[in-house]
N, C-alpha and C positions, 0 to 999 in steps of 0.2 A: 339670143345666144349668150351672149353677156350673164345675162341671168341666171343662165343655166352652170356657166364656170363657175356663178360667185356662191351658187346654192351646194354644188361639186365640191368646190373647194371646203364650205363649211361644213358640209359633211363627215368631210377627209379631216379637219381639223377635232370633231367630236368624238370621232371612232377613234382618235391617236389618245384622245386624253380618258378617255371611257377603259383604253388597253392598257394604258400605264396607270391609273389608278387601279386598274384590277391586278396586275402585277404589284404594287405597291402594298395591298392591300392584301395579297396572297406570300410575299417575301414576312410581312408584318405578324400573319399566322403561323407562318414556322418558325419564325425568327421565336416566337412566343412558345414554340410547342418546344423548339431545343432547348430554351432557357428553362424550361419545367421539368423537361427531363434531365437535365444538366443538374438542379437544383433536386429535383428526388435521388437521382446516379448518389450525389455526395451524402444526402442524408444517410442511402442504404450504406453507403461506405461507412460513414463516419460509426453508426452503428453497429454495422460488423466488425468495426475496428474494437470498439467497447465494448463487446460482446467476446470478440476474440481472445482482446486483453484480460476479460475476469476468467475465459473460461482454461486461459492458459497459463492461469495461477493455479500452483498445488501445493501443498502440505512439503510434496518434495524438494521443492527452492530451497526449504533449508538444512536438507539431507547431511547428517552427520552427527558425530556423538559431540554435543555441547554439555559445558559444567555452568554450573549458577555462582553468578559470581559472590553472593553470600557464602560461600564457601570457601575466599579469601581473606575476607575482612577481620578476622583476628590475626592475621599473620601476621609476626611482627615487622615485617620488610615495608609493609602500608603504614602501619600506626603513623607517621611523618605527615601521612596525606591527610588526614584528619583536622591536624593542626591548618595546615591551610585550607584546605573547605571550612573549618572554622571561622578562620579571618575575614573569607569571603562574603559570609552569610551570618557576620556579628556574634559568632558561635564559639563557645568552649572546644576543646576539641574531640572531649565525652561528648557534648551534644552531639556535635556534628556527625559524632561517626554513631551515635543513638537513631538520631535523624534517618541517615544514611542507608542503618540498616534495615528500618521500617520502610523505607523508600524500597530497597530490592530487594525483601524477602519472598519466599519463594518457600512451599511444602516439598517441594524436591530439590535435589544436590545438583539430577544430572538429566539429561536425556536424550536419546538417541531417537532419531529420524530414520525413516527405512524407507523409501517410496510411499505410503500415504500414511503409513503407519507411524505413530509415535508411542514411545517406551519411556514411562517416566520412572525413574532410581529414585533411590535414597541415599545416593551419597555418588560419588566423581564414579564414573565406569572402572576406571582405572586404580580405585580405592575399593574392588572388591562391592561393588555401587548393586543393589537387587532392584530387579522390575517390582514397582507397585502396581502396575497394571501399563498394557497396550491395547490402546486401540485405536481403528482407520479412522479418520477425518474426510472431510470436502471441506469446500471453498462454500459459503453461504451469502458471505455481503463482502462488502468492502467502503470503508469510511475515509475523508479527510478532514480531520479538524486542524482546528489552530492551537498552539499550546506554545502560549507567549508571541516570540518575533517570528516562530516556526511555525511550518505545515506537515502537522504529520498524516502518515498513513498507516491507518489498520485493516489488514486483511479477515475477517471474521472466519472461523473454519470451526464446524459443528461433526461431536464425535457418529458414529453409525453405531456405537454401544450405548442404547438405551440407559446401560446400569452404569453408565462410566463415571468415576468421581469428577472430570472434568469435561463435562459434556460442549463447552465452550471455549475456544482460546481466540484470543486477540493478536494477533503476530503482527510485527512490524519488520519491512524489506531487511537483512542482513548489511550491518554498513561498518564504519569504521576501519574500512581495510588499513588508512597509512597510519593507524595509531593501536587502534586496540580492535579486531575484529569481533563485531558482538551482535544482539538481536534486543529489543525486548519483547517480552510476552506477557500478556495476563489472562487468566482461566479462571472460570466461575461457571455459572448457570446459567446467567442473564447478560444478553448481550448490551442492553442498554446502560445497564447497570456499570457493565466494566468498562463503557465508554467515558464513562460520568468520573471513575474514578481517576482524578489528574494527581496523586501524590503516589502512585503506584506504579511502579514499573521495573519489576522481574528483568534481570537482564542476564544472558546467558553468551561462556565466552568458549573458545576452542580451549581444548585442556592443554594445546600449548602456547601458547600465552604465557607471559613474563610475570613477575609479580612487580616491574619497573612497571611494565604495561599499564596490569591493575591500579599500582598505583596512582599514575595519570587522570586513570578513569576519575578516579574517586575526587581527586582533587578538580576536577573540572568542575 
């Protein structure tokens, strides 16, 4: 009889641990299938977030009529500022402001954003400025380089006129709000090309803007 309790009992001991190992072993498989899911859930997230982000860039973010600011720099309200980007950059203050203007020259004065469309002038809107041509844009890439202590970003946007003089532009976020609100841009043919180019940058302001403002700009 004895024997039979101790054989009973081991029994009872083998089927407890046979249950909790299969439990162990079945909490261990989910446990692994939610972390997998959990782990792909964030990839699709984090991708539709990236996805969402480029696709919720357009040409319109910078809707409005903007002037280039080479179309200040003879004023004589700036000439001042010259003198110190001079000092700054071991420069006369002809150099500097030679420099300067090769830095943000620009084939146009002015140009006006419309919803996807952009309209480039020859000269300020507001100066009687004519269209050289309009045409629609999209969003194609988008870059971040480094230029210097900085991280900038380029939005790439490629025209839908085949014929267009500037079938490429380079846009940069609109910033400057507490000083001088402004953009740059640069437009060419070849996107790689106008990545490359770091001593260029078009920069275009609201036509009302100060010519203190400008000044600022310049001396910076």
């Amino acid at each position: 009889m004895k024997n039979n309790f101790k054989f009973l009992a081991v029994f009872l001991l083998c089927l407890t641990l046979l249950v909790g190992c299969g439990k162990k072993e079945g909490n261990a498989a989910a446990n692994e299938k939610n972390n997998k899911t959990n782990v792909e859930s964030d990839a699709n997230k984090n991708q539709g977030s990236e996805e969402e982000s480029k696709d919720s860039v357009t040409i319109a973010d910078w809707e409005g009529t903007w002037n280039s600011i080479e179309g200040y720099l003879d004023a004589e309200e700036v000439q001042g500022a010259y003198e110190a980007l001079g000092k700054k950059d071991g420069k006369s203050a002809e150099e500097a402001k030679a420099a300067y203007k090769e830095k943000r020259h620009s084939d146009f004065l002015g140009i006006k954003i419309e919803g996807n469309n952009v309209t480039f002038l020859d000269n300020f809107e507001d100066k009687d400025g004519k269209a050289i041509e309009t045409s629609e844009y999209e969003l194609i890439n988008e870059h971040k380089v480094k230029h210097g202590n900085y991280d900038l970003e380029w939005f790439v946007f490629k025209s839908k006129n085949p014929d267009s003089k500037y079938p490429i532009l380079l846009m940069m976020p609109v910033h400057g709000e507490e000083e001088l609100i402004h953009f740059h841009m640069r437009y060419g043919s070849d996107e790689n090309e106008l990545l490359g180019m770091d001593n260029w940058y078009p920069t275009y302001v609201k036509p009302n803007s100060t010519m203190e403002q400008i000044a600022g700009e310049i001396a910076e």
